[in-house]
C-alpha positions in Angstrom: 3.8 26.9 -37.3 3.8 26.6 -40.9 6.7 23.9 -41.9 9.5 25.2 -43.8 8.9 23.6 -47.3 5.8 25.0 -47.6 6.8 28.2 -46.9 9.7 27.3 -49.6 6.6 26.1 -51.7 5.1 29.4 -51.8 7.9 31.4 -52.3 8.5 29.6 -55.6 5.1 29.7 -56.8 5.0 33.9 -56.0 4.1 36.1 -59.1 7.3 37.5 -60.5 7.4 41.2 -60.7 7.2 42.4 -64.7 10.0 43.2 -66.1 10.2 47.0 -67.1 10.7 47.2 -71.4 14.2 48.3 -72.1 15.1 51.2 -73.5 17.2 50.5 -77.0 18.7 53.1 -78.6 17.2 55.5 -81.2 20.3 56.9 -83.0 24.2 55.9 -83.1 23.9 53.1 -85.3 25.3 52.4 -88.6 22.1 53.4 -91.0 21.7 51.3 -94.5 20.7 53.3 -97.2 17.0 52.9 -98.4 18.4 51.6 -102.0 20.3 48.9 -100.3 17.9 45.8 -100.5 18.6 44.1 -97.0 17.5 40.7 -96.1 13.5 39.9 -96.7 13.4 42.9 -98.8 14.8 40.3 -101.6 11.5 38.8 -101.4 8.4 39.4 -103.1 6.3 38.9 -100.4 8.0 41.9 -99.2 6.8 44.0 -101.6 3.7 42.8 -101.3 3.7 43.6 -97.4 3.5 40.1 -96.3 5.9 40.5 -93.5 5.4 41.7 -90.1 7.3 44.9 -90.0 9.2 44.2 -86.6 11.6 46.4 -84.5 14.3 46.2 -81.8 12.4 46.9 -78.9 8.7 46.4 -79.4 6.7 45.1 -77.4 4.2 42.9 -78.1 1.4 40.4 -77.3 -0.4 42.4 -74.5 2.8 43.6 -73.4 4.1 40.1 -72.7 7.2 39.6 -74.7 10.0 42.4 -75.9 11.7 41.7 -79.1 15.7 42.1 -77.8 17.0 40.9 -81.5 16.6 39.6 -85.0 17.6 35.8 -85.6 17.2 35.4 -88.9 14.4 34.6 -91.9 13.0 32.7 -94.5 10.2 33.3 -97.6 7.9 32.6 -95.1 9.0 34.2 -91.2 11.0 35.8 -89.7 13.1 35.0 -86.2 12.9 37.4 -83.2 15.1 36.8 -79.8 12.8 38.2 -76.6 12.2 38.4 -73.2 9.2 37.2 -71.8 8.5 40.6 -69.4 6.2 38.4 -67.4 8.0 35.1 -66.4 11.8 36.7 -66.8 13.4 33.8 -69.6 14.2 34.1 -73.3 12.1 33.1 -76.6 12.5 32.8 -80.3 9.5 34.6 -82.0 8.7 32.7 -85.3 6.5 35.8 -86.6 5.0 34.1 -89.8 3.6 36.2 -93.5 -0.1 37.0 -93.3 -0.8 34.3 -96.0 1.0 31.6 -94.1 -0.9 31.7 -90.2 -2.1 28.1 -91.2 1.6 27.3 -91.3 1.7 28.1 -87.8 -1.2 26.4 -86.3 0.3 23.2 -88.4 3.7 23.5 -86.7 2.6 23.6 -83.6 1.2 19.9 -82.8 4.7 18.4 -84.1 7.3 21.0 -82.5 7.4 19.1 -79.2 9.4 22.5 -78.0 6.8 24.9 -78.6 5.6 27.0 -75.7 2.3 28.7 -77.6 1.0 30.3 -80.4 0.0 34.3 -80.7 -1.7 36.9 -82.9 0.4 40.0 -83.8 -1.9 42.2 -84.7 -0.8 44.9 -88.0 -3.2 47.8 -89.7 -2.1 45.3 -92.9 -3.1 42.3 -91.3 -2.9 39.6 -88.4 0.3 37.8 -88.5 0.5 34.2 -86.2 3.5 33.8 -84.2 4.8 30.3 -82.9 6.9 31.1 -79.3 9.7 28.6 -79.0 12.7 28.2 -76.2 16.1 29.8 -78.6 18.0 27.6 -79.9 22.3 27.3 -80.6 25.1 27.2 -82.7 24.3 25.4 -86.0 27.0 22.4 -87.1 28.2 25.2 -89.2 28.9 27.3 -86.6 30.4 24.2 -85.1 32.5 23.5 -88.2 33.9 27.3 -87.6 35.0 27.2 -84.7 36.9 23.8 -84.8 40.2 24.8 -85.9 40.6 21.8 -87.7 37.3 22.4 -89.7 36.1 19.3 -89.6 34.0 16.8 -87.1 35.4 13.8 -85.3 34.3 10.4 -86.0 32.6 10.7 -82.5 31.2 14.2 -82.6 29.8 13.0 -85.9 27.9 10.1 -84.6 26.9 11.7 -82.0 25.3 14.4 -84.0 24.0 11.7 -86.5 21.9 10.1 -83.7 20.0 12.9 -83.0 19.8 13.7 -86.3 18.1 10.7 -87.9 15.5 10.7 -84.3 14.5 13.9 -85.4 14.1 12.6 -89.1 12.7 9.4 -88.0 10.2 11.7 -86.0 9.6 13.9 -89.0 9.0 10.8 -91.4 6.9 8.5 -89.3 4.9 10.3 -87.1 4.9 13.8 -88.8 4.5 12.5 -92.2 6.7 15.8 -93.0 10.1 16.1 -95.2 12.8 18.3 -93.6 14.0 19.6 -96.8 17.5 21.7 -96.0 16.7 23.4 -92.9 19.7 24.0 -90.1 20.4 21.6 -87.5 20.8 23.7 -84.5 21.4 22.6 -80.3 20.4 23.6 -77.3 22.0 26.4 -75.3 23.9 25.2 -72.3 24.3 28.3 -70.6 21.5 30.6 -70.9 23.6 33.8 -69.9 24.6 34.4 -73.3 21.3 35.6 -74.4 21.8 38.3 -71.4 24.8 39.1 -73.2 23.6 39.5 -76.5 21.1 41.6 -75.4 23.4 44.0 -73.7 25.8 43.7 -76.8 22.7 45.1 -78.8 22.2 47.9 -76.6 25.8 48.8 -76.4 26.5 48.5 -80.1 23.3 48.8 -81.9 23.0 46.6 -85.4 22.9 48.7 -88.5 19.5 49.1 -89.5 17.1 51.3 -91.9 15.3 54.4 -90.9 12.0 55.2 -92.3 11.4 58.9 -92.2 7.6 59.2 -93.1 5.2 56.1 -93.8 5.8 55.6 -97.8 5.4 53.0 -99.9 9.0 52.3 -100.9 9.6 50.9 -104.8 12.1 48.5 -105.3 13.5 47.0 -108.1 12.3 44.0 -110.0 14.2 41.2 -108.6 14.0 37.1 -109.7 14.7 34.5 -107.5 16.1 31.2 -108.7 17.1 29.1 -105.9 15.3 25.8 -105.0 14.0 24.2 -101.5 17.2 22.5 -101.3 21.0 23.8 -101.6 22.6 22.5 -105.0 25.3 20.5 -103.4 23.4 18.6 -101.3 20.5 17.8 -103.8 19.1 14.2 -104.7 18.8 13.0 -108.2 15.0 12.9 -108.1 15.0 16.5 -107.4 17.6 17.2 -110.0 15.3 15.2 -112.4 12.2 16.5 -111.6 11.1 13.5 -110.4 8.4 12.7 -107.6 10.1 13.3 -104.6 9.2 12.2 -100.5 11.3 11.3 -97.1 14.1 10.0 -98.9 15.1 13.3 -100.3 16.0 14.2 -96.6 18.4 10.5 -96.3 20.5 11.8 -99.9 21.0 15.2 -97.9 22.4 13.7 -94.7 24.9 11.3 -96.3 26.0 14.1 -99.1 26.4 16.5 -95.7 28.1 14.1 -94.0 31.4 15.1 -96.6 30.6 18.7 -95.6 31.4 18.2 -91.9 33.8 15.4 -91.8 35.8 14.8 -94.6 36.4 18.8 -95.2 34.8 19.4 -98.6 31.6 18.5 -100.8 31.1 15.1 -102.0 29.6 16.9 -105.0 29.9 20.6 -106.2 28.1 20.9 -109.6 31.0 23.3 -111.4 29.9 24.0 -114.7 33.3 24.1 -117.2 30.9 26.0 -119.6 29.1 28.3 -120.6 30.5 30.5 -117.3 33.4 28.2 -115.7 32.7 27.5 -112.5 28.8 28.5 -112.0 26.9 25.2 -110.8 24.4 23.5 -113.1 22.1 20.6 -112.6 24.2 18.8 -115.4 27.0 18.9 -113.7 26.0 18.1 -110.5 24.6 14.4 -112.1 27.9 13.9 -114.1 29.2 14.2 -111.0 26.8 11.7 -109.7 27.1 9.1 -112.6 30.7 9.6 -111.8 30.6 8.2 -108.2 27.6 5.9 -108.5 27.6 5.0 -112.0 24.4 5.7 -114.7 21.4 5.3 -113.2 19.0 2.4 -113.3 16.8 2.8 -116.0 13.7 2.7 -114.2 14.7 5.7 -112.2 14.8 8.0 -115.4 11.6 7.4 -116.7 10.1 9.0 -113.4 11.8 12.1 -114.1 10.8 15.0 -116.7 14.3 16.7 -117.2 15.7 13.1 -117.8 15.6 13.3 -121.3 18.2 16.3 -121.0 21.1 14.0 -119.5 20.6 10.2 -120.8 19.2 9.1 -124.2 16.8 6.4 -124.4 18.9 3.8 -124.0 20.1 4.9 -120.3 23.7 7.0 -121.9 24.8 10.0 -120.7 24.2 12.7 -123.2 24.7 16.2 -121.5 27.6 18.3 -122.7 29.7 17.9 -119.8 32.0 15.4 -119.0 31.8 12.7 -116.2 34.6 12.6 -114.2 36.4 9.2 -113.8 38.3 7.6 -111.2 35.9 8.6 -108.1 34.6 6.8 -105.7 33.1 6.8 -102.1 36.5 5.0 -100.7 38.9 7.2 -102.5 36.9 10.3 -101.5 37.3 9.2 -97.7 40.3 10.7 -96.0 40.6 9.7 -92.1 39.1 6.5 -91.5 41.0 3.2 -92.4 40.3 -0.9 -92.3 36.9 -2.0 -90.5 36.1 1.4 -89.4 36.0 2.9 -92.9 34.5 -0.4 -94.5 31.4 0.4 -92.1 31.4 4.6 -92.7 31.2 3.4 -96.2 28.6 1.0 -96.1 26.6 3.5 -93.9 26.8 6.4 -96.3 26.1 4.2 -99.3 23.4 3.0 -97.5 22.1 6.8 -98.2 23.7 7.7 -101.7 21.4 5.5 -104.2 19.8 6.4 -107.4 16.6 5.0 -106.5 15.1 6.6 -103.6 13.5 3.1 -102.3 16.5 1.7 -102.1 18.0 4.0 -99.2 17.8 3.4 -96.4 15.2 5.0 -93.5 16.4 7.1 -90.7 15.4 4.4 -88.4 17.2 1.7 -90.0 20.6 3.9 -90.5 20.1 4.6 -86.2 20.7 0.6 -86.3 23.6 0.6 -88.3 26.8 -1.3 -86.3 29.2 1.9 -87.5 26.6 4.2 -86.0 25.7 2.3 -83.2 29.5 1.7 -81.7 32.0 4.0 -80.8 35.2 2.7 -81.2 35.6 0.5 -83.8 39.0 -1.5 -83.7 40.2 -3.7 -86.7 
């Protein structure tokens, strides 16, 4: 008689039936007009046909994996939600441009989550695909739905700690620097994906209908943002200076006022020529403002220095620096020892030189990050 675990045994290990492709719906669903430039069609590497032209519903990689949904995209990819038809669970697709398939295979030894790599295979070209487990709500989507908009001290640190692992792991071993990219969690209950899905069938996304197989002609567009969002950039980057890990530390302590003190630590508001569009001069008034003028050293590193301080170290951009601030009058919610240590912490990230802030391994070590209740 064969004992009852095994039995169990080979009842887990029995090939799953595939799944049958579902059937999404061809029409009843808001359509965008073909002069309406929609998402990666801001790009120039789409116009150039760099991305993989994707659909709802396809079906790809031998007939392994069915695209369900899109989850958003960059200058270089774009994110797909599907099902594996094989195995019966969820993916991300991270379909990369045809020039950046080295991307991919570079990706894949340092995302510890990855699952494999594919080909997608496109009379344009071969586009590489990395297959990841989806991912959750970013802290922004966290922020939203708090209704008091902001973090806790302990939802903070909490966040923090697996923050500065990941950077730590991205700095040390990776020899990589995270730039602005979001910070996203795990899904706890993977039924929502089943949901989404059936949300998408029920109430299709608007999307564009191509009618015969043209070339479509777009207008010239220009694209002026950098790698890093303005309020959260670090003065070496502002400068023009060389820049490494410690461009990711500036980010996380100037974030930090983003998520729990309910506003930017810096904004970068031009008064002139256009009130209220950001500049870079701005921004560092803003900076010399909080921190002081920078050590001269530090501006003789940069090549846009000469545009904000003389010589001699002195401000000279046409914008005035804002008095009166600092990093204890710009925290709200924390008093005595507790604040003394969020301070030290965060200052130990806001410096004008970037050798002088701390790592992401010595900020996990810090006493205010390292205890949860602090009492004075």
């Amino acid at each position: 008689m064969i004992p009852l675990w095994r039995r169990a045994t080979a009842l887990l290990r029995r090939p799953l039936t595939p799944l049958t492709p579902l059937q999404f719906p061809t029409s009843g669903f808001p359509v965008i007009p073909q002069s309406q430039l929609l998402e990666e069609e801001h790009f120039d590497e789409f116009r150039s046909g760099q991305y993989c032209p994707v659909k709802i519903g396809n079906v790809l990689a031998s007939n392994r994996y069915q695209v369900v949904g899109k989850l958003g995209l960059g200058s270089t990819s774009t994110g797909w939600l599907a099902r594996n038809l094989i195995n019966h669970y969820f993916v991300s697709l991270k379909i990369f441009n045809r020039d950046h398939g080295k991307t991919c295979q570079n990706e894949l030894p340092i995302v510890r989550t990855a699952l494999e790599t594919l080909s997608i295979d496109h009379p344009q070209g071969t586009h590489q695909c990395l297959v990841q487990p989806p991912m959750w709500d970013s802290w922004k989507d966290l922020l939203t739905r708090n209704p008091s908009g902001r973090f806790s001290d302990v939802l903070l640190k909490g966040g923090l700690r697996h923050l500065l692992l990941a950077l730590d792991y991205l700095h040390s071993e990776c020899k990589l620097v995270h730039t602005a990219d979001n910070i996203l969690h795990a899904i706890a209950d993977p039924g929502i994906l089943a949901t989404f899905v059936q949300a998408e069938l029920n109430m299709p996304s608007p999307r564009k209908t191509h009618l015969a197989p043209s070339r479509l002609r777009f207008p010239a567009i220009t694209r002026n943002h950098d790698a890093q969002p303005d309020v959260y950039r670090s003065p070496e980057v502002m400068m023009q200076a060389p820049w490494s890990y410690s461009v990711d530390i500036w980010n996380v302590g100037a974030m930090i006022w983003d998520v729990f003190e309910c506003g930017y630590l810096f904004r970068g508001r031009d008064p002139a020529p256009v009130k209220g569009y950001y500049t870079t001069r701005a921004h560092l008034a803003e900076v010399v403002g909080l921190l002081g003028l920078p050590p001269g050293d530090s501006l003789g590193r940069g090549r846009r220095s000469r545009e904000f301080f003389d010589e001699d170290g002195k401000w000279i951009a046409n914008v005035p620096i804002p008095t009166g601030n600092s990093l204890e009058k710009a925290e709200k919610y924390l008093t005595g020892r507790n604040k003394a240590m969020f301070l030290d912490f965060v200052g130990g990230m806001l410096t004008w030189r970037p050798e002088d802030r701390k790592t992401a391994a010595q900020l996990l070590e810090h006493p205010w990050l390292a205890t949860w209740e602090i009492k004075d």
